[in-house]
C-alpha positions in Angstrom: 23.1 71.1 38.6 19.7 69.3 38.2 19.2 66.1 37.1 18.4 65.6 33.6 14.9 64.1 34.5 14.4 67.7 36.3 14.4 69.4 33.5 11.5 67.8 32.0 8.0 68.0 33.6 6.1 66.1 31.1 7.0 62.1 29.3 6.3 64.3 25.8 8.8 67.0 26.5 11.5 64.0 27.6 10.4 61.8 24.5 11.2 64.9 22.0 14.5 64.8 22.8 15.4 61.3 23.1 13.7 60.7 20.0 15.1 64.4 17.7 18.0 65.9 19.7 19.9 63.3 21.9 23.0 61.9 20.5 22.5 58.3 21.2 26.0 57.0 19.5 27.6 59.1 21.8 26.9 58.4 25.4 24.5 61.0 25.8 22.3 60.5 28.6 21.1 63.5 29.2 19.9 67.2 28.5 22.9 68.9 30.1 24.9 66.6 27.6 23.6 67.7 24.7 23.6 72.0 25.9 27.4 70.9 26.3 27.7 69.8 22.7 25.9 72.0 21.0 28.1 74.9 23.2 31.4 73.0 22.6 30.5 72.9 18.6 29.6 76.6 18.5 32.2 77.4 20.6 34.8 75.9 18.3 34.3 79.0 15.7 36.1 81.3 18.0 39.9 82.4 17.2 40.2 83.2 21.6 38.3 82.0 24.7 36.9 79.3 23.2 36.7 77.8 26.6 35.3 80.8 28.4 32.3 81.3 25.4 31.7 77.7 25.6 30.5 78.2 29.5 28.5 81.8 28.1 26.9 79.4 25.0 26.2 76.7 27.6 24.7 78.7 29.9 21.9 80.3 27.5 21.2 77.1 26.9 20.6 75.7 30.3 16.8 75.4 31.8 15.9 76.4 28.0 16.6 80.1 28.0 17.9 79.7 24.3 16.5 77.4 22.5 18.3 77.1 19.0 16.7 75.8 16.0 16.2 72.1 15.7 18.9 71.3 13.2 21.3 73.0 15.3 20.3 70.8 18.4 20.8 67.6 16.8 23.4 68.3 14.2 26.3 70.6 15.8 28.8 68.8 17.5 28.3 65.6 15.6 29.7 63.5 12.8 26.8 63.8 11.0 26.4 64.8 7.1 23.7 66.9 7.7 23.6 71.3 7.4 23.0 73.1 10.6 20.7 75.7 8.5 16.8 74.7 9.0 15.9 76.0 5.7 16.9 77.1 2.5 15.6 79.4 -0.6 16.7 77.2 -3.9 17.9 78.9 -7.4 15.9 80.6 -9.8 14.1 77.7 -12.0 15.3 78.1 -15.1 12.6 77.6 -17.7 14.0 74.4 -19.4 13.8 70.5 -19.0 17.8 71.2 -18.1 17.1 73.7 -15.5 14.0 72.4 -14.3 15.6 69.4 -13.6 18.5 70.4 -11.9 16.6 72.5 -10.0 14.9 68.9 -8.8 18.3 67.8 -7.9 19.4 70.6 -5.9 16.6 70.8 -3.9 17.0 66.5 -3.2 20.2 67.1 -2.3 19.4 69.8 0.4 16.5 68.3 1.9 18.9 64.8 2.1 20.6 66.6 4.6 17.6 67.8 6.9 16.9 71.4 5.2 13.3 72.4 4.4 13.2 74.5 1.2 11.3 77.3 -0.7 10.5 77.3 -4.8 9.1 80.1 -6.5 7.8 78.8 -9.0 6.4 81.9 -11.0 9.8 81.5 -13.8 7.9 78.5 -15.4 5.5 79.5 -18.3 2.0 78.5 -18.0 -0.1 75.7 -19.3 -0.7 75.7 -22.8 2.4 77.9 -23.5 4.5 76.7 -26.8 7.6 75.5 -25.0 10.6 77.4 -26.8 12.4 75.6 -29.3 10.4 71.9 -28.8 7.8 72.8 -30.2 5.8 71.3 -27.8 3.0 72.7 -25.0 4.3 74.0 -21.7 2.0 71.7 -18.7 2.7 74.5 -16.7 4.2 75.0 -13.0 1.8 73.1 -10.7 2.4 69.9 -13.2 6.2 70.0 -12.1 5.4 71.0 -8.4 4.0 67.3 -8.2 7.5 65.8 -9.2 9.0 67.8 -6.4 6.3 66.2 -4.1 7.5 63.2 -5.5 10.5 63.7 -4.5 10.2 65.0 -1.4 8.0 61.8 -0.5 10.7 59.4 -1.5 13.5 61.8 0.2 11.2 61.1 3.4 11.0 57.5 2.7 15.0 56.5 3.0 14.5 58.1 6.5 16.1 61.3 6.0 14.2 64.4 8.0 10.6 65.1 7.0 10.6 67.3 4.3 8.9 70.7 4.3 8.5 72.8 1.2 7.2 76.5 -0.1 6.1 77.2 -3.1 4.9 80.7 -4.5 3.7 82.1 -7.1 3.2 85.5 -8.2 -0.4 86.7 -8.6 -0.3 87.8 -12.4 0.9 84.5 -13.2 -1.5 83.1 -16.0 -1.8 79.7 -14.2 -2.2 81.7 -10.8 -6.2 80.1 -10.4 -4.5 76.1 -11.1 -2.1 77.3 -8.2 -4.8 78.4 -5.8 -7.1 75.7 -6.6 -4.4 73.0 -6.3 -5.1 71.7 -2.8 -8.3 71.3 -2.8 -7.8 67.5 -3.1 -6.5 66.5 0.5 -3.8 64.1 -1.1 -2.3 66.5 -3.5 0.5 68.3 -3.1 0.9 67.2 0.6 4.0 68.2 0.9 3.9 72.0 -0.1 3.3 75.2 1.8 1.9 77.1 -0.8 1.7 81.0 -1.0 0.3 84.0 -3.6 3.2 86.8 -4.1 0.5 89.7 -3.9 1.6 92.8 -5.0 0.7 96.5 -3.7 -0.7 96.8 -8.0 -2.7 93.8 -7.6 -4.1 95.3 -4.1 -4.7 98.2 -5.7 -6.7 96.7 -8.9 -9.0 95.1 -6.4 -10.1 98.2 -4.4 -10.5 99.8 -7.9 -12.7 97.0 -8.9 -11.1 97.1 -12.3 -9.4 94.5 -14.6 -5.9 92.6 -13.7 -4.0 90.8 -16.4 -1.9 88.0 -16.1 1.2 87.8 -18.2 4.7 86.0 -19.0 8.1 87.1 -20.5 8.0 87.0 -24.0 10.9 84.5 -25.4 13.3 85.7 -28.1 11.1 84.7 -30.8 7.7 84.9 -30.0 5.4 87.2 -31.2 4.8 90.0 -29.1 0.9 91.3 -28.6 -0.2 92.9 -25.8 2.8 93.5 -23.5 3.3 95.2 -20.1 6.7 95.3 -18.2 7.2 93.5 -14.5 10.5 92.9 -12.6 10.8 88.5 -12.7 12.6 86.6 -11.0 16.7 86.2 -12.0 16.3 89.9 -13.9 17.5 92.5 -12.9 16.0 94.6 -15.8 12.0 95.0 -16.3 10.6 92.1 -19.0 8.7 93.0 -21.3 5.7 90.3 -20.9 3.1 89.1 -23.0 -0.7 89.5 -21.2 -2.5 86.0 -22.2 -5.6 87.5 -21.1 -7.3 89.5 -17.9 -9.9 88.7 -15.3 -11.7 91.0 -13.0 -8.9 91.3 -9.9 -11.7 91.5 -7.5 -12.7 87.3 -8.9 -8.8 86.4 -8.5 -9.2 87.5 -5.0 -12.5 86.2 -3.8 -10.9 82.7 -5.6 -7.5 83.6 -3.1 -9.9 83.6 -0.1 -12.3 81.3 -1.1 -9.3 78.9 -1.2 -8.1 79.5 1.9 -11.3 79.8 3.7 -12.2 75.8 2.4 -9.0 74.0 2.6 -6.2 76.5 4.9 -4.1 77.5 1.3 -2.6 79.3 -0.1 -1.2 81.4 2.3 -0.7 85.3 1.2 3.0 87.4 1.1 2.6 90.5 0.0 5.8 90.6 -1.6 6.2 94.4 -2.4 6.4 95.0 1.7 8.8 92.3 2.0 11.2 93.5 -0.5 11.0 97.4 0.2 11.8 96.6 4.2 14.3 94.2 3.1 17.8 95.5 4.1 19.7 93.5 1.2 17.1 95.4 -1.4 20.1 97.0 -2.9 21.5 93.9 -4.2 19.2 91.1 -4.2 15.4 90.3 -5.1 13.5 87.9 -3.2 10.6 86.0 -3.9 10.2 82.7 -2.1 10.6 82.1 1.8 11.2 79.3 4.1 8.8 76.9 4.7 7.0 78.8 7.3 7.1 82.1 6.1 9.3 83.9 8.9 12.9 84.3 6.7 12.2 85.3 2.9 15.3 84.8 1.2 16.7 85.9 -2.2 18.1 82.4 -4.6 20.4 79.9 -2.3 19.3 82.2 0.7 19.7 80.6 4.1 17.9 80.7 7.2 19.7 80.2 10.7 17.2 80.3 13.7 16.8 80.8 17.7 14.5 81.4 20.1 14.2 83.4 23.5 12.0 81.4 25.9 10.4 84.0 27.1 8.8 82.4 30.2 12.5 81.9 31.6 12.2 86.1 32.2 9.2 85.8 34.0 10.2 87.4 38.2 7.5 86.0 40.3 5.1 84.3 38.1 1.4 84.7 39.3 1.6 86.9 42.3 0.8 91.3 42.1 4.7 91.6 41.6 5.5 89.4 38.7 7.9 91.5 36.0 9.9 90.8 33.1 14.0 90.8 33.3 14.6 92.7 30.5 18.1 92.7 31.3 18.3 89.1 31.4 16.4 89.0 27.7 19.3 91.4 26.0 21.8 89.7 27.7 20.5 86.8 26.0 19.9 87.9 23.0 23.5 89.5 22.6 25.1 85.9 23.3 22.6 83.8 21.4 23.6 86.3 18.6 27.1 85.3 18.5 26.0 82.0 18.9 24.0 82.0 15.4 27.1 83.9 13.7 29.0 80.8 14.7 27.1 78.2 13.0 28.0 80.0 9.9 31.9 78.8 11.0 31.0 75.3 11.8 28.0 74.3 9.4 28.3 72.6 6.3 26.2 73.4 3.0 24.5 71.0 0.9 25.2 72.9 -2.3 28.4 75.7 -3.1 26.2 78.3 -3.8 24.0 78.0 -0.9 27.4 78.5 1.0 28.3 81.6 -1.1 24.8 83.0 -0.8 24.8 82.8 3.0 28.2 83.8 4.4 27.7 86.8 1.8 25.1 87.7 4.1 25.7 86.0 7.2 21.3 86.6 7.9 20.3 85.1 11.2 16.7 84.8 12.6 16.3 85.4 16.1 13.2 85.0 17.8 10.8 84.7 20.8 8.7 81.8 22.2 6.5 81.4 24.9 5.0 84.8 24.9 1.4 84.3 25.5 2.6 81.7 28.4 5.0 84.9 30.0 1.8 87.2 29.7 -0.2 84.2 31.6 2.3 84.3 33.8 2.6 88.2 34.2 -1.3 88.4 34.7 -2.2 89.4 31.1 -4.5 88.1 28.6 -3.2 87.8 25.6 -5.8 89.9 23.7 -5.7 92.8 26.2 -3.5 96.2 24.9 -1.2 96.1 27.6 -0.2 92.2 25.8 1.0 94.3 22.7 2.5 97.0 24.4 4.6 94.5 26.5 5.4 92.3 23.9 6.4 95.2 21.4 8.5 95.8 24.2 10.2 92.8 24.6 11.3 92.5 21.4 12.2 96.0 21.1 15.1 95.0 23.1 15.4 92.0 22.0 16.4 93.2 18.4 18.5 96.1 19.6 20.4 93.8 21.8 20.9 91.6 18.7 22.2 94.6 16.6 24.3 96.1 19.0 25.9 92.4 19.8 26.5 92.1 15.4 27.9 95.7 16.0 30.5 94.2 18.2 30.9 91.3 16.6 31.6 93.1 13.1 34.7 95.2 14.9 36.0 91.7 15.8 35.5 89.6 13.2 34.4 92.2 9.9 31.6 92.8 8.7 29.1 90.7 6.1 30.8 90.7 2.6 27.9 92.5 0.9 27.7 95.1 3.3 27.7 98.7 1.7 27.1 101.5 4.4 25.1 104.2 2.2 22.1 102.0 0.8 22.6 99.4 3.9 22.1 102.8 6.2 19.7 104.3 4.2 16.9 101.1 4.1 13.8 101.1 5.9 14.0 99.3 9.0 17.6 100.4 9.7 16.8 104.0 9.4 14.6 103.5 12.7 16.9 101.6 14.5 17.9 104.1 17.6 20.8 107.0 16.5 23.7 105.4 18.2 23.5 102.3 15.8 23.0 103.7 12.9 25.7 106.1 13.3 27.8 102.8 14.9 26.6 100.8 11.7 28.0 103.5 9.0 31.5 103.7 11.1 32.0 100.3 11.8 29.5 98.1 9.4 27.7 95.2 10.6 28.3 91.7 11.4 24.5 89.8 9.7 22.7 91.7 7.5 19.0 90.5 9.4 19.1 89.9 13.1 15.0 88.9 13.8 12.9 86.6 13.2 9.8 84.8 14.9 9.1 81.4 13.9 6.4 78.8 15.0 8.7 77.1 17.2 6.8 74.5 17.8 9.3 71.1 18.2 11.6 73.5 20.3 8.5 74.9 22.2 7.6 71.3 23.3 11.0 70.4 23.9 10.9 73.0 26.4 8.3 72.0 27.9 5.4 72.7 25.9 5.8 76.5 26.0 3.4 78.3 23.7 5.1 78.3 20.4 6.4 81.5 18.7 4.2 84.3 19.4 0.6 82.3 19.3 -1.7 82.1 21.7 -2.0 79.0 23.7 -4.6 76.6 22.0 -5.9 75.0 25.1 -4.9 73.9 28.6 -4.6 70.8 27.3 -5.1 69.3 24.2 -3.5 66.5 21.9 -1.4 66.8 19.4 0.7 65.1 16.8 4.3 64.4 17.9 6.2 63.2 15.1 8.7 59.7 16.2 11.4 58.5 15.2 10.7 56.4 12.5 8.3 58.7 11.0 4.8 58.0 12.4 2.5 60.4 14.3 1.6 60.1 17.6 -1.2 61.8 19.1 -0.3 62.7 22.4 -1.8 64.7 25.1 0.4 67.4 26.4 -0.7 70.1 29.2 0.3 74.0 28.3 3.3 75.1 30.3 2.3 78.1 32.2 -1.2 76.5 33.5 1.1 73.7 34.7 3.4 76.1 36.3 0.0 77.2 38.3 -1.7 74.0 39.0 2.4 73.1 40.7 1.6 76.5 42.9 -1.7 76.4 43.6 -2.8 72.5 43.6 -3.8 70.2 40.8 -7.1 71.3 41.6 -7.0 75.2 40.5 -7.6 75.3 37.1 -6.4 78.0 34.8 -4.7 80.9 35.8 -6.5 84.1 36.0 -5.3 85.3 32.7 -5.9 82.3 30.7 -7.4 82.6 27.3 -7.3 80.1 24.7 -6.8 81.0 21.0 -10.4 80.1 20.4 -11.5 82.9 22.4 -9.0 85.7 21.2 -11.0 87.4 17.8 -8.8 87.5 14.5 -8.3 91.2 15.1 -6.4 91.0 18.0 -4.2 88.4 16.3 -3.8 90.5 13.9 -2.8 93.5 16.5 -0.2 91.3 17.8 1.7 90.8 14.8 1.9 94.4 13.8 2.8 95.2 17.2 6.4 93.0 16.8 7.0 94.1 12.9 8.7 97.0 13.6 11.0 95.5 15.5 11.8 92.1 12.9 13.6 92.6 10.1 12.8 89.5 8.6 9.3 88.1 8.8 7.1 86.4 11.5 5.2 83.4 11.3 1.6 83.7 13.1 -1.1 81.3 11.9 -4.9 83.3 12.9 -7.1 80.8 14.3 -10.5 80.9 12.7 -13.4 79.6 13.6 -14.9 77.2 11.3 -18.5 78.9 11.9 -16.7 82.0 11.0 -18.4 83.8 7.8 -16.4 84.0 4.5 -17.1 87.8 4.7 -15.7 88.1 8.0 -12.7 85.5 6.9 -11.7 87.9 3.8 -11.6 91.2 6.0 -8.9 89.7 8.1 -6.5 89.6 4.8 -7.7 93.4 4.2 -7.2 94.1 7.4 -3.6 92.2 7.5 -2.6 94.2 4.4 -4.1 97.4 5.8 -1.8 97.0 8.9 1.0 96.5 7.0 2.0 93.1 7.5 4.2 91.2 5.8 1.9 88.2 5.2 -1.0 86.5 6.4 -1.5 82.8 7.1 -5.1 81.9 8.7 -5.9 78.3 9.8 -9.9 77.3 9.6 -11.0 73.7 10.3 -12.7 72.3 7.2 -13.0 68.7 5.3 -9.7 69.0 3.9 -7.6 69.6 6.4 -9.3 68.8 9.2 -8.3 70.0 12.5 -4.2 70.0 13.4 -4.7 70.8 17.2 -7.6 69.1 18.9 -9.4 67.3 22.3 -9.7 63.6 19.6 -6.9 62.3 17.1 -8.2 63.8 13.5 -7.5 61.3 10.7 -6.8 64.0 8.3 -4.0 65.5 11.2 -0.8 63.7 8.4 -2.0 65.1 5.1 -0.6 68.6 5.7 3.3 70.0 5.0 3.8 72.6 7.1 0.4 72.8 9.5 -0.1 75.4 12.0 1.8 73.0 14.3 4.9 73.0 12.0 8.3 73.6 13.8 10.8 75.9 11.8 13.5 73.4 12.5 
């Protein structure tokens, strides 16, 4: 076996896991250590052969073939009081002082033990509202979003993990333009993601050029007026809601883009996709997501992530007879499968009914990284069609790997608790799985009820020697970048990309860029675009992909890549401009402004 220090080809790659993952009250003292932990603890769920899946966990691990999400890494194996789980989805906000505050609490207590979380915050009325039974005026949600910055910021301060938050809001919301406009200030609300729940209606209303009103649920004793009926979050049953008044959809969305175009927010899910492909429609509702976007998640929903480093599968990088081992990737995938199913067995919850909510479900999130690296690698530019055919490819059997490994796994251990074979069989994304699992499904159920994700990776990515994160583009060569330490502060570091390291190794120090190269500045927003549609049919929960734009880029131009998102059938669409606000996350100079984001482009999902 290599030494540790072989692992690592950069100080930056080294420094991440000395400083996030390495178990220094333990005798760690190197990366092979902490693979064995994390395969001891994961191994530890299994009834049989503990020892014998403890070598097949440990070696997905090894040379960074799996990498599993952050909070994994550092937590499993140790004494810790912290959740495996890198995010959460909290409650339904009740629309009270009593629930509104114990919805504060719950979400303290889960980011106190390293998870990230995701409010929809569409169940609180508006500004201006009579507040039932007080008789006073409502402030409205983006008021009591800055208490949960608050809190997050002193959370952050007793050196618990950096917090990372969502919060959405549905777009007939009467408070939906506060919401949009709310980051425009740099130092406010620093500590939210925020995203617009856009429905297929309000998508509609805008094509049609007509009218869009914006309502709330009408309390038991308030007079009626104008209502219309939506499905709310926490109801089953349609509400009948009270329009407070209407504006041209058409201005609600130029505002929307506008916002987005200045300052990088709000991000867009269009949430009637997400909960039509869900495979839990049946029985639950979702309307929030993790932090990043990749795992929406019904109330107490939890998100339990991996990645593929793709640029471990890479046969013969940079020569005419480089190929990908899709072999090796399923037989990955199957094992890092099991291994995700285990951390439901050895993980502790910061709240009971985030424990309920998730071993009801059992919902893992596996991934890839590193793909525009293994394209380098392969000879292909990232923007070409033979990219998106190979990548569609790779996850193809990536995710039928996964399913066919929770196939196997539900004859061992059972099936997920809310598993129901009829509407489970019958839901859009399982009804194109191949015939052999579906039919294999309805006989035998299913172990997780969602099997893919793709998050940003990007902490893992680096840890593995700065492989491009997710399924981005690589932003430059080289470039610098924040790195968060230990104690909190940013450093801006420079780091070199992995696969034009890999070359320069090869070919001399001298040689460049491979062939292939393309930065993300080069690659137009349509063939971003391309490349997530091209992996949607084969992720069954969401992906994260951040479309650089840029910052000369026309506002006209900007909007028709949200039309165009929606036209493709995306899930969501998250775009990342430079601009005074946010400045610029990745670049060749430190950029003061680099600290005043959440969850930035460069955000890891663990």
């Amino acid at each position: 076996m290599r030494a540790a220090t072989q692992h690592f080809v950069s100080d930056v790659s080294a420094r991440i896991w000395d400083t996030k993952y390495k178990l220094h009250d333990d005798g760690e003292r190197a990366i092979e250590d902490t693979w064995r932990r994390v395969a001891r603890a994961l191994a530890a769920a299994e009834k049989t052969d503990q020892s014998r899946w403890e070598q097949s966990f440990y070696r997905a691990l090894e040379d960074f073939r799996f990498l599993p999400g952050g909070r994994i890494q550092a937590g499993a194996g140790t004494s810790r009081r912290v959740t495996l789980f890198n995010c959460f989805v909290m409650g339904t906000i009740s629309d009270s002082m009593n629930g509104i505050f114990d919805a504060l609490k719950e979400g303290a207590l889960t980011m106190q033990q390293g998870g990230g979380i995701g409010c929809d915050f569409s169940t609180l009325r508006p500004h201006g509202m009579m507040a039932q039974g007080a008789g006073t005026v409502a402030s409205g949600p983006v008021s009591f979003m800055r208490i949960w910055d608050a809190m997050c910021a002193t959370i952050q301060s007793t050196g618990a993990r950096r917090g990372a938050m969502m919060a959405t809001l549905r777009c007939d919301h009467p408070d939906i333009e506060e919401f949009v406009a709310a980051k425009h200030d740099a130092a406010n609300l620093r500590h939210f993601n925020l995203s617009v729940l856009v429905s297929d209606e309000f998508m509609q209303t805008v094509q049609d050029g007509a009218a869009w009103p914006l309502a709330f649920p009408l309390g038991a004793d308030e007079p009626a007026g104008e209502c219309i009926e939506r499905i709310w979050p926490g109801r089953r049953e349609p509400q009948c809601c009270r329009v407070l008044r209407r504006l041209p959809a058409r201005e609600l969305w130029q505002r929307i883009m506008r916002a987005t175009y200045d300052y990088a927010e709000p991000g867009v899910i269009f949430i009637d996709r997400v909960r039509e492909a869900d495979n839990l429609k049946y029985c639950e509702q979702i309307s929030a997501s993790n932090p990043c976007g990749e795992i929406p998640l019904p109330p107490y929903g939890a998100c339990d992530l991996g990645s593929i480093n793709l640029t471990r599968f890479v046969r013969a990088p940079f020569t005419p007879g480089a190929v990908v081992d899709f072999d090796g990737i399923a037989d990955t995938a199957a094992v890092a499968t099991r291994m995700l199913d285990n951390v439901y067995n050895v993980s502790g919850f910061p709240l009971p009914a985030q424990r309920e909510t998730a071993l009801a479900s059992r919902r893992v999130g596996l991934g890839i990284t590193g793909l525009a690296d293994a394209l380098v690698m392969l000879g292909i530019r990232y923007d070409a069609e033979r990219a998106r055919a190979l990548a569609g490819e790779v996850m193809r059997t990536a995710c039928h790997s996964a399913y066919r490994a929770s196939l196997g796994l539900a004859r061992e251990k059972g099936a997920f608790p809310l598993f129901d074979a009829r509407p489970y069989c019958d839901g859009e994304f399982i009804r194109a799985l191949p015939e052999d699992i579906v039919r294999d499904i309805r006989r035998h159920g299913i172990r997780n009820s969602h099997l893919t994700a793709i998050a940003p990776a990007g902490t893992i990515s680096l840890l593995a020697n700065n492989v491009s994160s997710g399924l981005e583009p690589v932003y430059a060569a080289e470039y610098r970048r924040g790195v968060r330490l230990a104690d909190g502060s940013l450093a801006q570091t420079r780091v070199v990309d992995y696969a034009c390291h890999l070359f320069r190794e090869l070919h001399g120090a001298d040689s460049g860029v491979p062939p292939a190269f393309v930065a993300a500045a080069e690659i137009d927003p349509q063939s971003h675009l391309e490349m997530q549609a091209a992996l949607q049919p084969f992720v069954d929960n969401a992906i994260s992909k951040t479309i650089n734009v840029p910052e000369h880029c026309a506002f006209e131009q900007f909007r028709s890549i949200y039309e165009r998102a929606y036209a493709l059938g995306l899930k969501g669409c998250t775009t990342f401009r430079p601009n005074a606000v946010t400045g610029s996350v990745l670049s060749g100079e430190p950029s003061p402004a680099h600290d005043r984001q959440c969850c930035s482009i460069e955000r890891e999902a663990d």
